[in-house]
C-alpha positions in Angstrom: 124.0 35.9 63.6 121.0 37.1 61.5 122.8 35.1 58.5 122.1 32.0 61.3 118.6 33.0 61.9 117.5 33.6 58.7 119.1 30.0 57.4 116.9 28.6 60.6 113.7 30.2 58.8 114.4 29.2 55.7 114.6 25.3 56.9 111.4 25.3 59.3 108.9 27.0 56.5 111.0 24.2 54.0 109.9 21.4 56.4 106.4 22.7 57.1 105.8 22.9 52.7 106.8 19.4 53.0 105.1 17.9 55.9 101.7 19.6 54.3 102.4 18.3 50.6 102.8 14.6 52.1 99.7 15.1 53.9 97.5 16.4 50.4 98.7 12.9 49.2 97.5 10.9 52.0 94.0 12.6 51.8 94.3 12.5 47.6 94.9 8.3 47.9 92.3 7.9 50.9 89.7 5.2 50.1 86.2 4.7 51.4 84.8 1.8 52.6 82.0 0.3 50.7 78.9 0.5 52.3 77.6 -3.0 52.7 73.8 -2.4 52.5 74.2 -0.6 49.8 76.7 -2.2 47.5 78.1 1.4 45.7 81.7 1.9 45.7 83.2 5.4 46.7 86.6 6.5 46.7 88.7 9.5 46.9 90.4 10.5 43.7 92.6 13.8 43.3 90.9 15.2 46.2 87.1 14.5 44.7 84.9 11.7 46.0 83.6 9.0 43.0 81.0 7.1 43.3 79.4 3.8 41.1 76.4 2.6 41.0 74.9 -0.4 38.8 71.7 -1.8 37.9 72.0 -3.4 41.4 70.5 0.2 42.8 67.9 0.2 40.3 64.2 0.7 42.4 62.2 0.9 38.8 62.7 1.2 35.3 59.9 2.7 33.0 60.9 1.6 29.1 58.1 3.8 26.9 58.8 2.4 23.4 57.7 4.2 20.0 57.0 2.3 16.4 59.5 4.1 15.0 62.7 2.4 16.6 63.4 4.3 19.7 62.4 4.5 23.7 62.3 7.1 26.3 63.6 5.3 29.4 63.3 6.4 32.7 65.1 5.0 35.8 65.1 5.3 39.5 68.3 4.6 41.6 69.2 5.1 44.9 72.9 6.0 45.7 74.5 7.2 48.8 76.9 10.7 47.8 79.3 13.0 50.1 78.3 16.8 50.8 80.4 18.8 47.7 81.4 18.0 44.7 81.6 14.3 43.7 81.7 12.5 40.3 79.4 9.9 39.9 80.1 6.8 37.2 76.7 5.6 36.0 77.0 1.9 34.6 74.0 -0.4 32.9 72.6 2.1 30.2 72.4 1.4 26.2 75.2 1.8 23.9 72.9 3.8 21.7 72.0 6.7 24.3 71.3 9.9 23.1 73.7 11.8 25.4 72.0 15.1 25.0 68.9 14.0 26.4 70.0 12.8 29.8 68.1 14.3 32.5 69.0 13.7 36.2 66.2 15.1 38.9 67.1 14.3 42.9 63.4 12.7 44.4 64.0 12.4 47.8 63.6 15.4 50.1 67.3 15.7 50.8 67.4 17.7 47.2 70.3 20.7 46.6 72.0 18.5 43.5 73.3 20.5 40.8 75.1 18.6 37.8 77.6 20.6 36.8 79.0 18.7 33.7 78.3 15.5 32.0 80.6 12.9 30.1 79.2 9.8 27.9 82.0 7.4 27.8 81.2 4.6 24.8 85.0 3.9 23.7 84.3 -0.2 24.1 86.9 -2.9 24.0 86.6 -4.1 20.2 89.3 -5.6 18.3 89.3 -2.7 15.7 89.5 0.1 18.6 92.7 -2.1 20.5 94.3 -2.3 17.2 93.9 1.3 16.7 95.3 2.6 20.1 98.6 0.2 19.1 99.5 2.1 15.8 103.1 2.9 16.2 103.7 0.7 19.1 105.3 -2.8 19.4 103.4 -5.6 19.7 103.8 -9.4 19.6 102.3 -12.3 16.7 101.8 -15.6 17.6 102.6 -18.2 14.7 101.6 -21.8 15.2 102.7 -24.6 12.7 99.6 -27.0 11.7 102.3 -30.2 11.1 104.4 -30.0 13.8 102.4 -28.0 16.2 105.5 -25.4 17.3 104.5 -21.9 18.0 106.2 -19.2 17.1 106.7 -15.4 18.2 107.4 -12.5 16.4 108.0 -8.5 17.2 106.5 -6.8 15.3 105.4 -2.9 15.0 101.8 -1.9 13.9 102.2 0.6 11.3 98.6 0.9 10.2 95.0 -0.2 11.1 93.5 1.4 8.2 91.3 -1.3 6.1 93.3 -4.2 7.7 96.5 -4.5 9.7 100.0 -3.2 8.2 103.1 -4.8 10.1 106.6 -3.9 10.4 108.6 -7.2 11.1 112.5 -6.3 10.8 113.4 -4.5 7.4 110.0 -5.8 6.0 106.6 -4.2 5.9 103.6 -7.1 6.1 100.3 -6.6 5.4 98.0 -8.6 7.3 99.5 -11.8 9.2 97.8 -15.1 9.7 98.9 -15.5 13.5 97.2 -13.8 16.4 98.4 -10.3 17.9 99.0 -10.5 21.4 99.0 -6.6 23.3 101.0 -5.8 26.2 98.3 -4.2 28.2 95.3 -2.7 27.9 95.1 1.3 27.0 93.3 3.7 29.2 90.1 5.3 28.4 88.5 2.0 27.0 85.1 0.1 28.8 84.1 -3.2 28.4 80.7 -0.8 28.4 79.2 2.3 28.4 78.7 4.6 31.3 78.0 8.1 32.3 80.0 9.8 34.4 78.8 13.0 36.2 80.4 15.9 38.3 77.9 16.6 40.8 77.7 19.2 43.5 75.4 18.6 46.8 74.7 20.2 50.1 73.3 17.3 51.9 75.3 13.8 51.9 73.9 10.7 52.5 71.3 8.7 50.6 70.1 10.0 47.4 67.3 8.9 45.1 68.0 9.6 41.7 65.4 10.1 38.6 67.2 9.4 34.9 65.8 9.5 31.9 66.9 9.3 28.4 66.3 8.5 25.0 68.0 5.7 23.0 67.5 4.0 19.4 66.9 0.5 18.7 63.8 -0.8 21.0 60.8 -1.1 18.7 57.5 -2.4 18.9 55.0 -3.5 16.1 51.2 -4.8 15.9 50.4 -8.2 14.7 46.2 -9.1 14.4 45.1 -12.5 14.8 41.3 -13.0 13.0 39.6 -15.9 13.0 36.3 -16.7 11.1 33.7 -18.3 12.1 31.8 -20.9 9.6 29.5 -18.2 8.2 31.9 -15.8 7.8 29.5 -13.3 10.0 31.8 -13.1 12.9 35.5 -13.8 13.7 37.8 -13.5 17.3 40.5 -11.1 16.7 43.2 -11.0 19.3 45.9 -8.1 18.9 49.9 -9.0 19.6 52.5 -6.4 20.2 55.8 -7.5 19.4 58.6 -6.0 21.6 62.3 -6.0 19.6 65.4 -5.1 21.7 68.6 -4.0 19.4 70.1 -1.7 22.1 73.4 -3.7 23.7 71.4 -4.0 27.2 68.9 -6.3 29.0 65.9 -4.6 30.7 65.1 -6.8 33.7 61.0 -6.3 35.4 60.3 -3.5 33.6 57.2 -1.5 33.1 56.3 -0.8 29.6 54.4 1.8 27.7 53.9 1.8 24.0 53.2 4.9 22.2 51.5 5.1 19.0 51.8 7.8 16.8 54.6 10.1 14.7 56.7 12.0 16.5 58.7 14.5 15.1 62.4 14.3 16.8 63.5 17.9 16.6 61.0 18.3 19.5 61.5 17.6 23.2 59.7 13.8 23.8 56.6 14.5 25.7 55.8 14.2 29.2 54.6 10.4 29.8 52.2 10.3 32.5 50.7 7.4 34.4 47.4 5.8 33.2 44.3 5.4 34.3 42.5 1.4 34.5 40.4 0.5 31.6 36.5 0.4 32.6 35.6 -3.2 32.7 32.7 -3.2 30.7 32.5 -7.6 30.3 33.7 -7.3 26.3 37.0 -5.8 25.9 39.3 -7.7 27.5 41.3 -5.7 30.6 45.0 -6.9 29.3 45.9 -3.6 28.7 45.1 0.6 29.3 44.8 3.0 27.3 44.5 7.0 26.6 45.2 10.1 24.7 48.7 12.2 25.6 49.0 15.1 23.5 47.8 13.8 20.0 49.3 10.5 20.4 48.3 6.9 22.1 49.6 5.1 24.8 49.2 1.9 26.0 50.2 0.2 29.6 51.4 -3.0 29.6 49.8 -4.4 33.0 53.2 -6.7 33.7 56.6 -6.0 34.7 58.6 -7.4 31.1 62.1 -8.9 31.2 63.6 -7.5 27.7 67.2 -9.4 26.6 69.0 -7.7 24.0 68.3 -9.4 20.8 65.1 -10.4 21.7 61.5 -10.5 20.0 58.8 -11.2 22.7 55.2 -11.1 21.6 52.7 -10.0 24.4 49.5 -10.1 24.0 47.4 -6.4 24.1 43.8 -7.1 23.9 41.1 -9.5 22.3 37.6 -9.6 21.6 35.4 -12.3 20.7 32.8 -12.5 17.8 32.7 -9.1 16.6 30.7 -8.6 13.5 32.4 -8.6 10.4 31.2 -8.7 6.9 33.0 -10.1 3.9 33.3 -8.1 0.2 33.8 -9.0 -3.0 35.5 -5.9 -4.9 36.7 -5.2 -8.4 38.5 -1.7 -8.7 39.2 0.1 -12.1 41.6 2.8 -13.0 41.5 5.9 -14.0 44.2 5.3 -16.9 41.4 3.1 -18.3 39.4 6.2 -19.7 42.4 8.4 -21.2 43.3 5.9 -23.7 41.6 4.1 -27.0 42.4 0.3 -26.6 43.3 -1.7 -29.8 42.9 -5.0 -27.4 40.7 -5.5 -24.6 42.2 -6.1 -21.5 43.2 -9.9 -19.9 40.4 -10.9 -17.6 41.2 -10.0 -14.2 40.5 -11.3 -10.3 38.2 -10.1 -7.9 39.4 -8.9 -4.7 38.4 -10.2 -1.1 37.7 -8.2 1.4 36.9 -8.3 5.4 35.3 -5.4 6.8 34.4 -4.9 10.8 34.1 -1.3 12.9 35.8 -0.4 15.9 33.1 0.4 18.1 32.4 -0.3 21.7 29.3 -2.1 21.0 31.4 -5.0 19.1 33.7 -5.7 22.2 36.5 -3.1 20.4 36.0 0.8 21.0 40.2 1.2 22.0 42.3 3.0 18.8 43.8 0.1 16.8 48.0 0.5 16.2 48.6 0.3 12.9 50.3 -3.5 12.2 49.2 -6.6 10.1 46.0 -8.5 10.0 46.5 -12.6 9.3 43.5 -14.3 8.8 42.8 -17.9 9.5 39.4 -20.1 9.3 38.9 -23.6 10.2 38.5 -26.1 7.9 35.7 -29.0 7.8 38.3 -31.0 10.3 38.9 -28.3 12.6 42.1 -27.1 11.5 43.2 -23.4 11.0 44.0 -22.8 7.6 45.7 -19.4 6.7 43.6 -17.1 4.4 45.5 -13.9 3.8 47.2 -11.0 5.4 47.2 -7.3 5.0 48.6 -4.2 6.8 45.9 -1.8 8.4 47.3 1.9 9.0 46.0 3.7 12.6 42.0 3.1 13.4 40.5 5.5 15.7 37.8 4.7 18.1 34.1 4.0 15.9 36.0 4.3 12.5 36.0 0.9 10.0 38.7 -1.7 9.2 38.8 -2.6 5.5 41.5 -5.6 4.8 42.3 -7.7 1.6 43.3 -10.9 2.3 43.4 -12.1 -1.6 41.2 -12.9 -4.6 38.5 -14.6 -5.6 39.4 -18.3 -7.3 35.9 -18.6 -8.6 35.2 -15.1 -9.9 36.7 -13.5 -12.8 36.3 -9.8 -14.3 36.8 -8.7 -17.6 36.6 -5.4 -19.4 35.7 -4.3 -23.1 36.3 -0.8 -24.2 33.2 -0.7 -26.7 34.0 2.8 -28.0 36.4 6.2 -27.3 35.6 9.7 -28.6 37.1 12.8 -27.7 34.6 15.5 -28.9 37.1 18.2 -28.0 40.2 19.0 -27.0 39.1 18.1 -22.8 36.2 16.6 -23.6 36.0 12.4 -24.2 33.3 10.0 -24.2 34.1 6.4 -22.8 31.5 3.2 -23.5 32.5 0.2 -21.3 31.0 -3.5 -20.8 32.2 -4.9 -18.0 31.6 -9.1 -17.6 31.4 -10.6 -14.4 31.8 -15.1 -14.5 30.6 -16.4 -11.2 32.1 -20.2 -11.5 30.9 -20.8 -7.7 27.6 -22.8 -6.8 26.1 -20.0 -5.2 25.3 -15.9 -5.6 28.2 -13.8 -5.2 27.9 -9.9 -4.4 30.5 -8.0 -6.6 31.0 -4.1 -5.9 32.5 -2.8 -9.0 34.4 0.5 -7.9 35.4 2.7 -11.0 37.9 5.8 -10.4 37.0 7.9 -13.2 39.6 11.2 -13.8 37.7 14.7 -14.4 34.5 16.2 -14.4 32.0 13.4 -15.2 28.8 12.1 -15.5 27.0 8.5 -16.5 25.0 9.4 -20.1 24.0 5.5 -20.2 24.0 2.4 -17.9 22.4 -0.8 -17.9 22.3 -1.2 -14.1 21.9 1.2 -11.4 24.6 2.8 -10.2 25.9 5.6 -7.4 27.8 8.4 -7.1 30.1 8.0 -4.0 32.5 10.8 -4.3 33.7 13.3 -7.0 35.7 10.5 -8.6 34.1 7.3 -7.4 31.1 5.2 -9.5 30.0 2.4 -7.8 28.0 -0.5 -9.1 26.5 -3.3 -6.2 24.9 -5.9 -7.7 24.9 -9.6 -7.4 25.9 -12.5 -9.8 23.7 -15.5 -10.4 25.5 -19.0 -9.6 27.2 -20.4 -12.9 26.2 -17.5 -14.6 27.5 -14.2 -15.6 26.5 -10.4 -15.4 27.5 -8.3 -18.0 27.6 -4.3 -17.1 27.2 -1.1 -20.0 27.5 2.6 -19.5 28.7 5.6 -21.0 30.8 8.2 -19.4 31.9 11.9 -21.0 34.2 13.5 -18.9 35.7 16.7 -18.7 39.3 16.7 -18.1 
């Protein structure tokens, strides 16, 4: 009788492990309806609620680009997640995400999100990665015949990957094979993109608006300065073009862009981008874009939403300013190798440089710091037609400081040195006599700064024009050449080097 009882136990507790193990898997394979006004997909895996959201969600997208090929991005999303702990898959971001600077912040006063671990999945579909998960495994090579147009079939087994495809095709090992490789089915783990996936833990469910931010290489942004002179070469229209280039595997659709100018180092943490204020309209600078200081850096506010493709340059433009006063130099620079050496020959007669020269000040419709980028010249001709007169690069110009540019050399105006006598008195002592000739072939007066670096500790014994001192190393004649005429230059230097 207790033999009976105890058989009767041991079947009910049997029945009541099952009946509770069939119900876990009911609950484990239960799926969630989508939510139609929301478009996110949730379902029940293994107990724990995933959710998906796309660029569908997305309220706004901030894209703050550097010049030196990479962007802080920041993203708002709303998403609808369960009380507990949930994952959530987060689709539309760059394949070149830096996953260690994800950040995640909850915005909406529902709050109490915690992430409690974060996965960056970037294993694409690529022929090379396919290839590479079949190593070892069967697969099948199609054959076609050019002539008579038959295909063929083969079974094959992928031995290798490594620097091409290595085939095992009955007793005999094949590397490479001119048919195509046909897989049975595609292995797990791979994206046709990337996506983050997140555990998450919250004590509220229901709508959620979530803040992500991140940093990721390949968007880029340079300057490109438009100048155009006017007849008198006293005053030119400069317009300044940022150009926006987008390497990063992902289209940015309305987004708001910042551009920050300015080295950053990136061991650091990227600073804190806050929003801008207007520009003052003072009736010169033209109001296309804002600017201001954040830590010891520049930033400037696109005023437009911008759709960015990948693979894309756009040019926007960032501000302009009309007839600004700028003033045109003539320049001849000398070395300071010049003075260290007796030359048996004189030297080959040389160009002169041209020069444009305007400041950045307030007062001549500028007054906003200048991103370093290239400056392309142009003047009209006698018909009205833009011809192109030169280019140069410009580093960073703050506020009131000057722009200096070369845009080429004179064709009229040639420089030639003589080295009329070397002495070195001492062992650091030497005493240089120079004639430099200026030939102004032009039908009018040309002004010619003649800018000498000389090495040491110096001083002019002798000169047949006046001349200045500018700096410790720096002599400076400024003196103007007669038309179809020339202007020859003597002086004697000791220096102490």
């Amino acid at each position: 009788m207790k033999r009976k009882n105890h058989f009767s136990i041991y079947i009910f507790l049997s029945c009541l492990i099952l009946s509770l193990f069939s119900v876990h898997f009911s609950v484990a394979g239960e799926e969630i309806p989508i939510d139609p006004n929301n478009g996110i997909n949730i379902m029940k895996l293994k107990g724990i609620t995933t959710v998906e959201t796309t660029e569908n969600d997305r309220k706004e997208i901030l894209l703050s680009i550097y010049n030196d090929n990479f962007a802080f991005i920041r993203e708002v999303r709303e998403v609808i997640l369960p009380s507990g702990i949930s994952e959530l898959r987060f689709w539309d971001i760059t394949s070149k995400i830096d996953p260690s600077s994800v950040r995640v912040k909850a915005l909406n006063g529902l709050g109490g999100i915690e992430l409690i671990e974060q996965n960056y999945e970037f294993d694409l579909i690529t022929p090379q990665i396919l290839l590479d998960r079949y190593v070892g495994k069967k697969v099948k090579l199609l054959d076609k015949d050019d002539f008579s147009g038959s295909k063929g079939e083969l079974d094959a087994v992928l031995l290798s990957n490594h620097q091409g495809p290595i085939y095992r095709i009955g007793d005999e090992i094949h590397i490479g094979h001119p048919g195509r490789v046909v897989l049975s089915e595609l292995p797990e783990g791979l994206s046709n993109e990337p996506s983050l996936l997140w555990r998450l833990s919250s004590t509220n469910s229901g709508r959620h608006s979530l803040e992500v931010s991140y940093l990721t290489e390949d968007l880029n942004w340079m300057m490109d300065y438009f100048v155009a002179l006017n007849n008198e070469n006293t005053r030119a229209d400069l317009y300044g073009w940022v150009t926006l280039r987008n390497n990063s595997e992902m289209t940015f659709t309305q987004s708001q862009i910042e551009l920050i100018d300015g080295k950053v180092a990136r061991e650091r943490a990227a600073p804190r981008l806050i929003r801008m204020k207007e520009a003052a309209d003072d009736g010169a600078l033209s109001r296309d874009v804002s600017e201001e200081e954040i830590f010891e850096y520049h930033l400037y506010h696109l005023p437009d939403k911008v759709t960015l493709k990948h693979n894309q340059a756009k040019q926007i433009r960032l501000f302009s300013a009309e007839r600004i006063p700028i003033k045109k130099e003539l320049r001849y620079y000398g070395g300071e190798h010049t003075y260290r050496y007796r030359y048996r020959e004189n030297e080959e007669p040389q160009k002169v440089g041209v020069y444009l020269e305007f400041e950045n000040r307030k007062t001549f419709h500028m007054g906003i710091p200048m991103p370093k980028g290239m400056v392309r010249v142009y003047k009209a001709d006698t018909k009205g037609i833009l011809q192109f007169l030169g280019e140069d690069r410009i580093s960073h110009t703050p506020e009131d400081e000057k722009v200096r540019v070369q845009i080429g050399y004179a064709s009229d105006i040639v420089a030639e040195r003589k080295q009329i006598d070397w002495r070195k008195p001492s062992s650091d002592l030497l005493e240089v006599f120079w004639e430099i000739i200026l030939r102004n072939h032009k039908d009018e007066a040309a002004w010619i700064k003649i800018i000498e670096s000389v090495p040491g500790d110096w001083e002019v014994m002798e000169s047949t024009h006046h001349w200045q001192k500018i700096d410790a190393r720096t002599l400076l004649f400024d003196l103007s050449v007669a038309p179809k005429s020339e202007e020859k230059i003597r002086y004697r230097i000791r220096t102490r080097i």
